[in-house]
C-alpha atoms as a printed R data frame, in Angstrom:
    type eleno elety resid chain resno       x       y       z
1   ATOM     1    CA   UNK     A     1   2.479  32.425 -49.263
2   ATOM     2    CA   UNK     A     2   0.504  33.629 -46.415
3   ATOM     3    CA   UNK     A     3  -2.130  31.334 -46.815
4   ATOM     4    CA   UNK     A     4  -0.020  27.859 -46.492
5   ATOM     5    CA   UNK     A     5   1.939  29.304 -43.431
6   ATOM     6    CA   UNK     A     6  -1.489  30.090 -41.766
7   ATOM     7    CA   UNK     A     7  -2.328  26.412 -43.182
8   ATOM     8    CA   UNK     A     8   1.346  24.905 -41.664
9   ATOM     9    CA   UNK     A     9   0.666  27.101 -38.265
10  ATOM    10    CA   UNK     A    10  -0.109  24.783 -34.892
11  ATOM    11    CA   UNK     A    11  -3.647  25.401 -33.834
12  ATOM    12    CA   UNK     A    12  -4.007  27.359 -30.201
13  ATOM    13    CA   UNK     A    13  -5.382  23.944 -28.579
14  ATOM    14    CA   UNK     A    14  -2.665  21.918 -30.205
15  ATOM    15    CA   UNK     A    15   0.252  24.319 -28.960
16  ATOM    16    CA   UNK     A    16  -1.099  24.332 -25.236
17  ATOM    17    CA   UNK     A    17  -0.908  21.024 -25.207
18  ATOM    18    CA   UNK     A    18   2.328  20.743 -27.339
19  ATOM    19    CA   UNK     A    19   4.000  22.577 -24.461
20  ATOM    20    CA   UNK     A    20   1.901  20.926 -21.350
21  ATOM    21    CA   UNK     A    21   3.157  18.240 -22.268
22  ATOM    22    CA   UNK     A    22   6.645  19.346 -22.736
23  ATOM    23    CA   UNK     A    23   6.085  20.573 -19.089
24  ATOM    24    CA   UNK     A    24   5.008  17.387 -17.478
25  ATOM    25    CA   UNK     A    25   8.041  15.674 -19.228
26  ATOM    26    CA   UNK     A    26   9.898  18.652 -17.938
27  ATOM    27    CA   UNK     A    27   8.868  16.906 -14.551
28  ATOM    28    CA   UNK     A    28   9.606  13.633 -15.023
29  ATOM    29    CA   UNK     A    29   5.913  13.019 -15.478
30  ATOM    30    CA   UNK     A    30   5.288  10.202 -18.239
31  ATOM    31    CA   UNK     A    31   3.090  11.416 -20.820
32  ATOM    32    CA   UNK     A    32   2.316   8.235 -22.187
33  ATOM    33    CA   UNK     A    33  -0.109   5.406 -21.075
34  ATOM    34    CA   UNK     A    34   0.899   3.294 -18.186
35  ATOM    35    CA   UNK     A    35  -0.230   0.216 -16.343
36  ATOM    36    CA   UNK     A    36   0.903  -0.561 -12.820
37  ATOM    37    CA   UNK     A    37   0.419  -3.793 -11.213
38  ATOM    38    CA   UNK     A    38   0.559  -3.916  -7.371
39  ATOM    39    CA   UNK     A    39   1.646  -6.910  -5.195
40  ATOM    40    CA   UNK     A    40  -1.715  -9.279  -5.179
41  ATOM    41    CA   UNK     A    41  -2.507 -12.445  -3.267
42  ATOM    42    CA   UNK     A    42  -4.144 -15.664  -3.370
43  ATOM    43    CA   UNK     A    43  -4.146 -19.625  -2.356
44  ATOM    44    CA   UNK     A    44  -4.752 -22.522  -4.542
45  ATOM    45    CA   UNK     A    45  -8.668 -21.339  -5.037
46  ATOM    46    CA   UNK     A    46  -8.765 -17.610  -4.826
47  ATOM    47    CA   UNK     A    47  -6.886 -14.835  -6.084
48  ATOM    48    CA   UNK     A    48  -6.863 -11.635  -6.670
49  ATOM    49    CA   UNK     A    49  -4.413  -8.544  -8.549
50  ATOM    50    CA   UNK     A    50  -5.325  -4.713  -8.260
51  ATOM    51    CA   UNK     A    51  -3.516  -1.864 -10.233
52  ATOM    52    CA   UNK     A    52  -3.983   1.344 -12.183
53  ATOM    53    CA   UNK     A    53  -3.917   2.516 -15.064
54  ATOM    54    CA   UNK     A    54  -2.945   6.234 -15.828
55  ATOM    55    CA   UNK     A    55  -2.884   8.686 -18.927
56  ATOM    56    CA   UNK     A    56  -0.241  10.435 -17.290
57  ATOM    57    CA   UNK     A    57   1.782   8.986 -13.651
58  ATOM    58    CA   UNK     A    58   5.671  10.181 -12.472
59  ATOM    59    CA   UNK     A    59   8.037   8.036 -13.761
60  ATOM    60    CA   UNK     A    60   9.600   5.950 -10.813
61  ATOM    61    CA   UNK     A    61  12.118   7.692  -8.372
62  ATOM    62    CA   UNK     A    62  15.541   6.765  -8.736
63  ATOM    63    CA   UNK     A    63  17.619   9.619  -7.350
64  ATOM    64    CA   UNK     A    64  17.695  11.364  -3.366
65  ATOM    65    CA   UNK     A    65  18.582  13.992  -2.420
66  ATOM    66    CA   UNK     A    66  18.376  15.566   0.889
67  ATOM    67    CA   UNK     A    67  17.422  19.092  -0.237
68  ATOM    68    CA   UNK     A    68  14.137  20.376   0.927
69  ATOM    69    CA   UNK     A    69  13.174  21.605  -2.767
70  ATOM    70    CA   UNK     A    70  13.956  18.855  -4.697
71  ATOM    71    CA   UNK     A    71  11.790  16.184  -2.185
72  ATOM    72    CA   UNK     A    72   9.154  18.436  -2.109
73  ATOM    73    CA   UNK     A    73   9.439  18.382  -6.123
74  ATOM    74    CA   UNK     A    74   9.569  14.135  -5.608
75  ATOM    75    CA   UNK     A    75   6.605  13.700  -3.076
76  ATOM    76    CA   UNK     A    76   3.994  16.665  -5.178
77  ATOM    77    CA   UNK     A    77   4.892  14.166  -8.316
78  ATOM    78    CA   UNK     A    78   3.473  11.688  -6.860
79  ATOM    79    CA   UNK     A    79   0.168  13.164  -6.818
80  ATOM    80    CA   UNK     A    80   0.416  14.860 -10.412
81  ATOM    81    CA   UNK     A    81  -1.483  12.031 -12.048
82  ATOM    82    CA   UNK     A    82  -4.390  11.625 -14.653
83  ATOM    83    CA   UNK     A    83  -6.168   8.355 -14.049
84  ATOM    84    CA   UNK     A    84  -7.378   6.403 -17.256
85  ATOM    85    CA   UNK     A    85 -10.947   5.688 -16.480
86  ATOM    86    CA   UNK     A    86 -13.379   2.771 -17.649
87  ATOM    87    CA   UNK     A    87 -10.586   1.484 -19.131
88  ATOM    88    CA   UNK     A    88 -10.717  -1.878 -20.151
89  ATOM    89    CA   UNK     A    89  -7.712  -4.468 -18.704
90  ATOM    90    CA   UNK     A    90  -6.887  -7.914 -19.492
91  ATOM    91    CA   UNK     A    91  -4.933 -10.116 -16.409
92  ATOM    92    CA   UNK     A    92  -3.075 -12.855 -17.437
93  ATOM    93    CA   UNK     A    93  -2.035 -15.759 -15.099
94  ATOM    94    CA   UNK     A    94  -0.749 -18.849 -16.513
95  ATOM    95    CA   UNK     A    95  -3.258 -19.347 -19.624
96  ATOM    96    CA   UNK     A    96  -5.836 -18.072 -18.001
97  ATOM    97    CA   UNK     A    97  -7.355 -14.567 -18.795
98  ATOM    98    CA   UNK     A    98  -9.572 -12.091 -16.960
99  ATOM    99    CA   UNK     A    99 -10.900  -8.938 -18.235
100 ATOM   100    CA   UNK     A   100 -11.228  -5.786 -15.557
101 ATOM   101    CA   UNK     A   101 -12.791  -2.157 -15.908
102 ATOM   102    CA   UNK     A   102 -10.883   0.755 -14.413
103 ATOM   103    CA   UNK     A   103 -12.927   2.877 -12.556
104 ATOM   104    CA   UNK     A   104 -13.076   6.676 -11.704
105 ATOM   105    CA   UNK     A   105  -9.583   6.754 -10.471
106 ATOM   106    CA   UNK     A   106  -8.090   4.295 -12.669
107 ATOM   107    CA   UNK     A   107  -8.080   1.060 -10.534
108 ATOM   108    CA   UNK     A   108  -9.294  -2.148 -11.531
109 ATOM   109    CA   UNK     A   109  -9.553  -4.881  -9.447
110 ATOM   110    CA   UNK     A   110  -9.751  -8.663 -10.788
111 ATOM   111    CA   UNK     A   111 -10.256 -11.940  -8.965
112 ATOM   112    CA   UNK     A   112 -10.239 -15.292  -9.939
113 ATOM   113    CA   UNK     A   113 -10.110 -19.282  -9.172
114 ATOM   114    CA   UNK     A   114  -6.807 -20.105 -10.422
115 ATOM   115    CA   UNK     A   115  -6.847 -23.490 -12.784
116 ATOM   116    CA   UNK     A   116  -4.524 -26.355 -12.391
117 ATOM   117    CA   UNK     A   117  -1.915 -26.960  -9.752
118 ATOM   118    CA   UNK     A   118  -0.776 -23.603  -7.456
119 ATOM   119    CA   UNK     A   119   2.704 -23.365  -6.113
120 ATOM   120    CA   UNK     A   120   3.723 -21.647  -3.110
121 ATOM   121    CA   UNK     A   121   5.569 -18.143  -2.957
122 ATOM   122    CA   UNK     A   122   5.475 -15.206  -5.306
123 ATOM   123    CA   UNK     A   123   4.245 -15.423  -9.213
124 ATOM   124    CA   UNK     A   124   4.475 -13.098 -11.833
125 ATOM   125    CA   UNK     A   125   1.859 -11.202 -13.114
126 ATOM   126    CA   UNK     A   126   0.807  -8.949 -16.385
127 ATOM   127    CA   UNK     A   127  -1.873  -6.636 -17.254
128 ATOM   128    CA   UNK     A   128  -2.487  -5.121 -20.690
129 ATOM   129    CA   UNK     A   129  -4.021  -2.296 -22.222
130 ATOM   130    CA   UNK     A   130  -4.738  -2.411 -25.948
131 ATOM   131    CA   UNK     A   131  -5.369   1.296 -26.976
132 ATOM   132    CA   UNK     A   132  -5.542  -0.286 -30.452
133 ATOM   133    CA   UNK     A   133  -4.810  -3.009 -33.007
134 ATOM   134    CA   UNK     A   134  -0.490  -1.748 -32.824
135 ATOM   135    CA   UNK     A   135  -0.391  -0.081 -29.481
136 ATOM   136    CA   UNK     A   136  -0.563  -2.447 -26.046
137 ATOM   137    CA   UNK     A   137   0.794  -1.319 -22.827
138 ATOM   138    CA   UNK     A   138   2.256  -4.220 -20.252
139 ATOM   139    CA   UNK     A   139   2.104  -3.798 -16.589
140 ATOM   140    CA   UNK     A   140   4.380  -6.336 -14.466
141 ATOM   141    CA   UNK     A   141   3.663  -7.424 -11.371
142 ATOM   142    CA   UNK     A   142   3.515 -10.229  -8.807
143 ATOM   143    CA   UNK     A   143   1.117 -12.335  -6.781
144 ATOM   144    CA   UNK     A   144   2.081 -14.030  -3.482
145 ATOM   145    CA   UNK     A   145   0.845 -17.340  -2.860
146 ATOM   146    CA   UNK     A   146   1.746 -17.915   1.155
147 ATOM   147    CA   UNK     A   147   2.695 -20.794   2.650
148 ATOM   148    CA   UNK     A   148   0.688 -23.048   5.137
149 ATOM   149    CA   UNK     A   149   2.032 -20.794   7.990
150 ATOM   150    CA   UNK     A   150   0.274 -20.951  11.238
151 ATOM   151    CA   UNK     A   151   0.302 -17.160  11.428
152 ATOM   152    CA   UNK     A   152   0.143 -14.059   9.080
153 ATOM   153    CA   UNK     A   153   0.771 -10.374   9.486
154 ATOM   154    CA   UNK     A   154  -1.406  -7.414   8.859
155 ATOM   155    CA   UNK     A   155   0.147  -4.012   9.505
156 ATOM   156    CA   UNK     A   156  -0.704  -0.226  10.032
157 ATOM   157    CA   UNK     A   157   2.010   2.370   7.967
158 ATOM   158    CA   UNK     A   158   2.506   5.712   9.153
159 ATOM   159    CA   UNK     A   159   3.216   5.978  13.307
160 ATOM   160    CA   UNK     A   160   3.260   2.052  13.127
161 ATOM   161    CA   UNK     A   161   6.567   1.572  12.199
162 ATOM   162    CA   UNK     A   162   7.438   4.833  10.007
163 ATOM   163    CA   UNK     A   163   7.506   7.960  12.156
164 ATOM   164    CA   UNK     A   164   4.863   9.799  10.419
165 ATOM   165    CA   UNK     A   165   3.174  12.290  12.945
166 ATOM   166    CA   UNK     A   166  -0.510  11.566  11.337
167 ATOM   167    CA   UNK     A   167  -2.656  12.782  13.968
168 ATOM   168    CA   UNK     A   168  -0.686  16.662  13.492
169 ATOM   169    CA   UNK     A   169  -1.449  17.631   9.887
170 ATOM   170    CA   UNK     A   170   0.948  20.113   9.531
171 ATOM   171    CA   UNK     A   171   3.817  17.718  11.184
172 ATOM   172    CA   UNK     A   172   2.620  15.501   8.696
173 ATOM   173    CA   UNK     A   173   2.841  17.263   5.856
174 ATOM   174    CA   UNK     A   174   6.008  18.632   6.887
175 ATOM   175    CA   UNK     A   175   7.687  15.412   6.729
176 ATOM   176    CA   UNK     A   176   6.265  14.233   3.627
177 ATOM   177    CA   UNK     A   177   7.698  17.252   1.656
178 ATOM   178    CA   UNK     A   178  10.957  17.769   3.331
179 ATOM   179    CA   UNK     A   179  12.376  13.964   3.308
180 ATOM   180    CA   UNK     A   180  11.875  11.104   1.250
181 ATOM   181    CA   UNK     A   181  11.665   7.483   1.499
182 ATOM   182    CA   UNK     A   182  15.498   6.974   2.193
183 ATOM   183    CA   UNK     A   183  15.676   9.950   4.768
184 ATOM   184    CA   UNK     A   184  12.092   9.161   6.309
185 ATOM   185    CA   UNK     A   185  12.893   7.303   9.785
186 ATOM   186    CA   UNK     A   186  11.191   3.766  11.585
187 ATOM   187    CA   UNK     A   187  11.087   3.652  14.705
188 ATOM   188    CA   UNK     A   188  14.308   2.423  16.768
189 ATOM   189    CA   UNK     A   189  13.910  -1.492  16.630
190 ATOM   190    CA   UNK     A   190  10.963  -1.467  14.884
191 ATOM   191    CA   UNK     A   191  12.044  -3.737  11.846
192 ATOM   192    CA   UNK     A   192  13.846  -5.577  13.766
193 ATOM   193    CA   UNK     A   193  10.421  -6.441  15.399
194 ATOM   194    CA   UNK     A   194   9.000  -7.108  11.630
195 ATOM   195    CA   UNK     A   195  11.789  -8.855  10.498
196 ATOM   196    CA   UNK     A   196  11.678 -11.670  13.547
197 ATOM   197    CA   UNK     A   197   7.532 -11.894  13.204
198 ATOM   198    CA   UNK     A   198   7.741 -12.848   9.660
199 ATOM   199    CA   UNK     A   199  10.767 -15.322  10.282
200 ATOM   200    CA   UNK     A   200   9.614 -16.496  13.118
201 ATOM   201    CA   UNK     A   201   6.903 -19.719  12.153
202 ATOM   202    CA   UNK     A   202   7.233 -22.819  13.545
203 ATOM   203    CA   UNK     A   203   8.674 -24.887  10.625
204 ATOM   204    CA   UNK     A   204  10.935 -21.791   9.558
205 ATOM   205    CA   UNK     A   205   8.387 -20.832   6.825
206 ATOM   206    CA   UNK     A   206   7.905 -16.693   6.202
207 ATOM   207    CA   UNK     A   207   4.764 -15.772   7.612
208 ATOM   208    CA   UNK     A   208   3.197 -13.532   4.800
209 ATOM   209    CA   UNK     A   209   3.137  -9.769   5.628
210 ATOM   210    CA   UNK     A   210   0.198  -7.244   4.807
211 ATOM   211    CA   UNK     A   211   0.664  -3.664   5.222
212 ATOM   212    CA   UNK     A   212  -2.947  -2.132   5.191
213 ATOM   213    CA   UNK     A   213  -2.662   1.679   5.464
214 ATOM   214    CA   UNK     A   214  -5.135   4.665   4.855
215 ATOM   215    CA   UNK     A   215  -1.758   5.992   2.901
216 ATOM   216    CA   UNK     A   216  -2.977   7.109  -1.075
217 ATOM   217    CA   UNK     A   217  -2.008   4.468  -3.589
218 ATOM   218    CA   UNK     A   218   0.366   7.506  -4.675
219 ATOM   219    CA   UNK     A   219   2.629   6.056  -2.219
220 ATOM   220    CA   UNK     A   220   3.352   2.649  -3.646
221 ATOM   221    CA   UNK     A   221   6.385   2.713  -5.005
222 ATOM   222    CA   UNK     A   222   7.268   5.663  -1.718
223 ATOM   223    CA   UNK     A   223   6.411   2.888   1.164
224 ATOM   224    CA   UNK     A   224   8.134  -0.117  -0.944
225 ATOM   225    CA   UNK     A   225  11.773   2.080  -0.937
226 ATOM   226    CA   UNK     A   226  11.204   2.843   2.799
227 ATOM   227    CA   UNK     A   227  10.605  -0.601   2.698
228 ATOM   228    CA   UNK     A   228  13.204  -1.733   1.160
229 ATOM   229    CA   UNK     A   229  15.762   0.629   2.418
230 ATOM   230    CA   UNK     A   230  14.936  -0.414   6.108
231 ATOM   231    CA   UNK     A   231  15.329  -3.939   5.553
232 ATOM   232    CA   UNK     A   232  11.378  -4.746   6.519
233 ATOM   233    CA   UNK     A   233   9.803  -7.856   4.744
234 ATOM   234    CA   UNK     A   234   8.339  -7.157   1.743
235 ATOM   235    CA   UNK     A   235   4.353  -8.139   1.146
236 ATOM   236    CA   UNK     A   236   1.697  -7.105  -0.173
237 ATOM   237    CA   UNK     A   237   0.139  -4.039  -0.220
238 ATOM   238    CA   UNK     A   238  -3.271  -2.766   0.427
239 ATOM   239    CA   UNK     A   239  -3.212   1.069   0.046
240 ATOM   240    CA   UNK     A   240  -6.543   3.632  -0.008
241 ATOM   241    CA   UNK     A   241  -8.154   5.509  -3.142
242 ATOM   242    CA   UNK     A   242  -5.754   7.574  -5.317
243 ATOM   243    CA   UNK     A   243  -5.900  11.203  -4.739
244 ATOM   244    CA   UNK     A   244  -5.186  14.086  -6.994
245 ATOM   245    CA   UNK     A   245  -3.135  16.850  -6.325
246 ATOM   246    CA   UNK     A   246  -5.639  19.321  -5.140
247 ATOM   247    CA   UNK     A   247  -6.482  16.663  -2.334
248 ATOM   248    CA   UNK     A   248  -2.932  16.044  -1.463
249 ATOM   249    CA   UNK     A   249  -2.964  18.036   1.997
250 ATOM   250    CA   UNK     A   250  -5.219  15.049   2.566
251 ATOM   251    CA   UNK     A   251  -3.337  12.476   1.937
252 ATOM   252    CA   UNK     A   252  -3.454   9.704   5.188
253 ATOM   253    CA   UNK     A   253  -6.906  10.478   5.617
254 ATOM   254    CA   UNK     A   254  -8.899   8.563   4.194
255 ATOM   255    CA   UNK     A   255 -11.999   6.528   5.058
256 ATOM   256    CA   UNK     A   256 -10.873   4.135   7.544
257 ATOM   257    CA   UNK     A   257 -13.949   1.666   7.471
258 ATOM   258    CA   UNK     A   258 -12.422   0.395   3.893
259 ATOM   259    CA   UNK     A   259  -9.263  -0.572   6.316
260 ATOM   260    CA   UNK     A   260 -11.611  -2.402   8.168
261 ATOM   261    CA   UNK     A   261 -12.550  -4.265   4.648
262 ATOM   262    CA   UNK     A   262  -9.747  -4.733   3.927
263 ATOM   263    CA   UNK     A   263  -8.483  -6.648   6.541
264 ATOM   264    CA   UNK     A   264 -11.581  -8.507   6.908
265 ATOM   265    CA   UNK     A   265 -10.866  -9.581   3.188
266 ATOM   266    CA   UNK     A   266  -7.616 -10.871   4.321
267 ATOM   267    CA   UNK     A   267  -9.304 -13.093   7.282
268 ATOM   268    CA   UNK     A   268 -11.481 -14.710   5.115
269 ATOM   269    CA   UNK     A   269  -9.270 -15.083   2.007
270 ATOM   270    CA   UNK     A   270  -7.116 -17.392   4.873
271 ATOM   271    CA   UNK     A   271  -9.279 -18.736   6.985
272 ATOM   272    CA   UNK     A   272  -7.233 -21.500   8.767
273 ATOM   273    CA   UNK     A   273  -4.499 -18.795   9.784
274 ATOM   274    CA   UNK     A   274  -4.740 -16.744  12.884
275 ATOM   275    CA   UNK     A   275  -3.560 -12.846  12.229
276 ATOM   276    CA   UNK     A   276  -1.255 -10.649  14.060
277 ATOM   277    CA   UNK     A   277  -2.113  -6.762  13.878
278 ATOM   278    CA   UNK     A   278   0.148  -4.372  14.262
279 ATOM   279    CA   UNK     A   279  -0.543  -0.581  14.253
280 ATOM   280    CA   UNK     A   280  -0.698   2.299  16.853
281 ATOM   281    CA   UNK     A   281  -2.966   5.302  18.639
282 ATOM   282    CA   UNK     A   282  -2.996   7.817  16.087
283 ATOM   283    CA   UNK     A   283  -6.280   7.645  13.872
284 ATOM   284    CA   UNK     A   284  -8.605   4.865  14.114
285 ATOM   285    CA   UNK     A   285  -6.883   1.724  14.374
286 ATOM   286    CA   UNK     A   286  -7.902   0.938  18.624
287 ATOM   287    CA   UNK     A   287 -11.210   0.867  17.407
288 ATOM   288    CA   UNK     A   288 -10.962  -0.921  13.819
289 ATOM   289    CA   UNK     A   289  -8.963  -3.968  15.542
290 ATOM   290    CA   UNK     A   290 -11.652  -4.139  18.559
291 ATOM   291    CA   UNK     A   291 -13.971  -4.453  16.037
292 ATOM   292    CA   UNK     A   292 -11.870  -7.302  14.500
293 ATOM   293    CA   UNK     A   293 -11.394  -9.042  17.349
294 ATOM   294    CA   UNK     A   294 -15.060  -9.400  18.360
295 ATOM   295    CA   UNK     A   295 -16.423 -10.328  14.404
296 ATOM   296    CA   UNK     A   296 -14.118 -12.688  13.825
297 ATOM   297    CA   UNK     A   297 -13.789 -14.687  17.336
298 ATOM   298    CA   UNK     A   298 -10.647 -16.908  17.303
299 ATOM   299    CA   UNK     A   299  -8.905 -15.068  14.761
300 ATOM   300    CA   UNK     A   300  -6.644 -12.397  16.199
301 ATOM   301    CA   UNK     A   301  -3.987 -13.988  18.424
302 ATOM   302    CA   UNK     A   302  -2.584 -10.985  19.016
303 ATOM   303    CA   UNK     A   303  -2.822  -6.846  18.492
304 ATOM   304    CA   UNK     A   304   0.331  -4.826  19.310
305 ATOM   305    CA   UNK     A   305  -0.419  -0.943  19.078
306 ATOM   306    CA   UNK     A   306   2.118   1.682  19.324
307 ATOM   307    CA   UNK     A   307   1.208   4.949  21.873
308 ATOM   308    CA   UNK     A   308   2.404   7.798  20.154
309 ATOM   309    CA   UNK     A   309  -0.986  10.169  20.947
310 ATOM   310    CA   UNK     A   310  -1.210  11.331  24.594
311 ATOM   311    CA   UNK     A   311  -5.178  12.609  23.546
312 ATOM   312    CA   UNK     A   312  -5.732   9.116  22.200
313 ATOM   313    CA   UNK     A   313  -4.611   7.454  25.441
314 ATOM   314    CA   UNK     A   314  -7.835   7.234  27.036
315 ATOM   315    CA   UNK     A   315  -9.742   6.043  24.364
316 ATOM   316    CA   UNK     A   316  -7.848   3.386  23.351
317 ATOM   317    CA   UNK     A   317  -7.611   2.038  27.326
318 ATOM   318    CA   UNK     A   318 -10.829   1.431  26.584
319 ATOM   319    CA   UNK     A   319 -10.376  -0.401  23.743
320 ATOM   320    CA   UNK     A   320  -8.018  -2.238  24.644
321 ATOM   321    CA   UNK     A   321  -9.578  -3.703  27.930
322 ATOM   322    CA   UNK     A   322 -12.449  -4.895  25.108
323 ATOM   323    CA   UNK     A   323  -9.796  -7.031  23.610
324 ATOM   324    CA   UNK     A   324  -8.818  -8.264  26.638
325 ATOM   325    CA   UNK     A   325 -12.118  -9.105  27.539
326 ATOM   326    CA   UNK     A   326 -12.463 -11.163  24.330
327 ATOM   327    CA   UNK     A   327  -9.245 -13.398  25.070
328 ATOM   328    CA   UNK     A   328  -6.854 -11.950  22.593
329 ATOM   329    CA   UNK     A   329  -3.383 -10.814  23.517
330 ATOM   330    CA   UNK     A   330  -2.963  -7.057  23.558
331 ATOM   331    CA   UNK     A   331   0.433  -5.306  23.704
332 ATOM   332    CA   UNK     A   332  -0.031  -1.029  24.138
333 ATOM   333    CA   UNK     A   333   3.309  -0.089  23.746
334 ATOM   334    CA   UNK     A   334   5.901   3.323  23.464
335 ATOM   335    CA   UNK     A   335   8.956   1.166  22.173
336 ATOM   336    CA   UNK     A   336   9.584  -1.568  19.808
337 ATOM   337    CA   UNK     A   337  11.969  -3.152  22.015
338 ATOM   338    CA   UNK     A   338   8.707  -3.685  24.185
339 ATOM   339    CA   UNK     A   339   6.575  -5.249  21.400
340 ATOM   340    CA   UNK     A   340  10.010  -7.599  21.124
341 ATOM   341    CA   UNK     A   341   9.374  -8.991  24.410
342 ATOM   342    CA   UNK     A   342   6.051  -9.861  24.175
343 ATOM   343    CA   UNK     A   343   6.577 -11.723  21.110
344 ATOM   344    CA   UNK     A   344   9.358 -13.803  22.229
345 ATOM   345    CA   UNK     A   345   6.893 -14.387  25.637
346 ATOM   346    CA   UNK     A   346   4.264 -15.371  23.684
347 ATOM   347    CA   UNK     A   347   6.475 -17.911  21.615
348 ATOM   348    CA   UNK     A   348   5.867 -15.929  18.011
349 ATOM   349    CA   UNK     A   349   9.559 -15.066  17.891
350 ATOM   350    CA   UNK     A   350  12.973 -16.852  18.892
C-alpha cells in the first residue's frame, strides 16, 4: 500500500511547478504558448511584420482601476514574461508564406516582396507556431499599406505627447506604477496636434503615423490603450528590445542609436515621402533628428520638439540651429497649442 502511494505521489520538480504555475495564473499570467503580432508596414514591393512569441506573457488588460496597488500589480505584469527563443514562425500573407526564427527575446522579424496586386490601407496578418503535429498557436495582426500621401509621421512616446518625466527616473517610475494607460495624461492639445497632422494631406488622404519610442515592447498593448483612449491616430509601432523583470527599473532606456535605425528604415522603406518628426528634449532625440536631417538631405520637412528639460536646453539650441542650417523647419516648443500654429503656417494642417 505504501509502495503505490509513493508510486501515485507528484515528484518535488513536478509540484514546484504544479503550483508556479498555479501562481502565474493566479496573476493573470498565461501559462500557455502565445504569439503576438504587432502593427507592420509595407508598399506594393516591400513589407515587413515583427512579433513575439512567449512561453509565458500577461494576458491583455481589460479592467482599471485607479488604486495604486492594483496598477502597480498591471504595469510589473507586463514585464513578468518568458520569451520562446529560436523558435521557429511561419507569416502568412495572402498565399504567400515566410518562415522567421525568434531570437533571444522572442522576436522574429520577417520581410518580404509581396506577390500580385497590393491594396492600400490596413491588411490582416497571421503568424503560427506549430509546437507539434495537433498543437498550433495563431497570432493576429495587421499590416498597413499607406497611401500615396505627400507626407508621413514619425513620433517620439514618453514627454512627446504622454507626460512621462523620462529624464527623472524615479518620476518615471513613479508614474508607471501608480497610473495606467487610461489615467496616464498627454499633454493639453497635444492630440489634437496628432489628430490634424495625420488628417491633414492635401487630397484628404491619412498621412500614416509611426510612433518610434525607446519604450520596451512590454508596452504594446499599454501605449495602444493610451492611444486609443486619447483619441490619437493609430499606426504602427516600432518599440525597443523586451526586457525582463529584473531590468524593469530600466525600462525607457534603451539604446537610442536603434531609434535612429529605425527611423532611417522608415525613410527608405518610403522614399518619395517627406517625414515629419515629432519628439522632445528629454533623452536623445535633438541629436538623433540632427543626425536625420543631415543623412538624408531633402527628407525632413519638418522637426517639432517639445522643451520639457531645462538641463537639456542648451544642448539642443545647438542642435537645433544645425537643422536650421540644413533648411529644414524646426519648431522648439513648451505647448502643443504652439506646435498647432506652426503647422497651420506651414500649410500641413487646416
Amino acid at each position: 500500500m505504501d509502495e503505490q502511494k509513493e508510486q501515485r505521489a507528484t515528484p518535488p520538480d513536478k509540484l514546484i511547478k504544479k503550483w508556479g504555475h498555479a501562481l502565474l495564473e493566479r496573476f493573470r499570467i498565461n501559462t500557455s504558448p502565445v504569439v503576438k503580432v504587432y502593427n507592420g508596414f509595407g508598399t506594393a514591393a516591400h513589407m515587413e511584420i515583427t512579433g513575439q512569441v512567449f512561453h509565458w506573457s500577461p494576458r491583455k488588460q481589460e479592467k482599471f482601476s485607479s488604486r495604486f496597488y492594483k496598477n502597480t500589480l498591471s504595469l510589473l505584469r507586463l514585464f513578468l514574461v518568458k520569451p520562446f527563443r529560436k523558435a521557429e514562425v511561419v507569416v502568412h500573407w495572402n498565399d504567400q508564406q515566410m518562415t522567421a526564427v525568434t531570437d533571444d527575446t522572442g522576436h522574429f522579424h520577417a520581410i518580404w516582396k509581396p506577390e500580385g496586386h497590393v491594396s492600400e490601407g490596413w491588411h490582416d496578418i497571421k503568424a503560427t507556431l506549430c509546437l507539434d503535429k495537433q498543437n498550433t498557436i495563431i497570432g493576429a495582426g495587421q499590416l498597413l499599406v499607406p497611401p500615396p500621401t505627400k507626407f508621413a509621421i514619425a513620433s517620439d512616446i514618453d514627454d512627446t505627447f504622454l507626460v512621462s518625466h523620462s529624464s527623472d527616473i524615479v518620476r518615471r517610475l513613479y508614474v508607471l506604477l501608480t497610473r495606467n494607460a487610461r489615467t496616464r495624461r498627454p499633454f493639453a492639445d497635444a492630440a489634437e496636434h496628432y489628430q490634424l497632422l495625420a488628417q491633414g494631406d492635401d487630397d484628404g488622404r491619412d498621412r500614416p503615423v509611426f510612433y518610434v519610442s525607446s519604450s520596451e515592447w512590454n508596452l504594446y498593448d499599454y501605449i495602444r490603450e493610451f492611444v486609443h483612449n486619447y483619441q490619437l491616430p493609430d499606426g504602427v509601432y516600432l518599440l525597443s528590445p523586451l526586457k525582463q523583470l529584473h531590468e524593469f527599473w530600466r525600462s525607457g532606456h534603451g539604446k537610442h542609436k536603434t531609434k535612429y535605425d529605425r527611423i532611417a528604415r522608415l525613410l527608405n522603406t518610403y522614399p518619395e515621402r517627406q517625414f515629419i518628426l515629432l519628439g522632445d528634449d528629454s533623452q536623445e532625440d535633438p541629436n538623433i533628428y540632427s543626425k536625420l536631417v543631415a543623412d538624408f538631405p531633402g527628407r525632413i520637412i519638418v522637426v517639432y520638439l517639445r522643451h520639457v528639460s531645462k538641463s537639456k536646453l542648451a544642448a539642443t539650441r545647438v542642435q537645433e540651429e544645425a537643422i536650421k542650417a540644413a533648411g529644414v523647419e524646426i519648431c522648439y516648443f513648451t505647448y502643443s497649442k504652439t506646435a498647432i500654429i506652426h503647422s497651420r503656417k506651414m500649410g500641413l494642417i487646416k
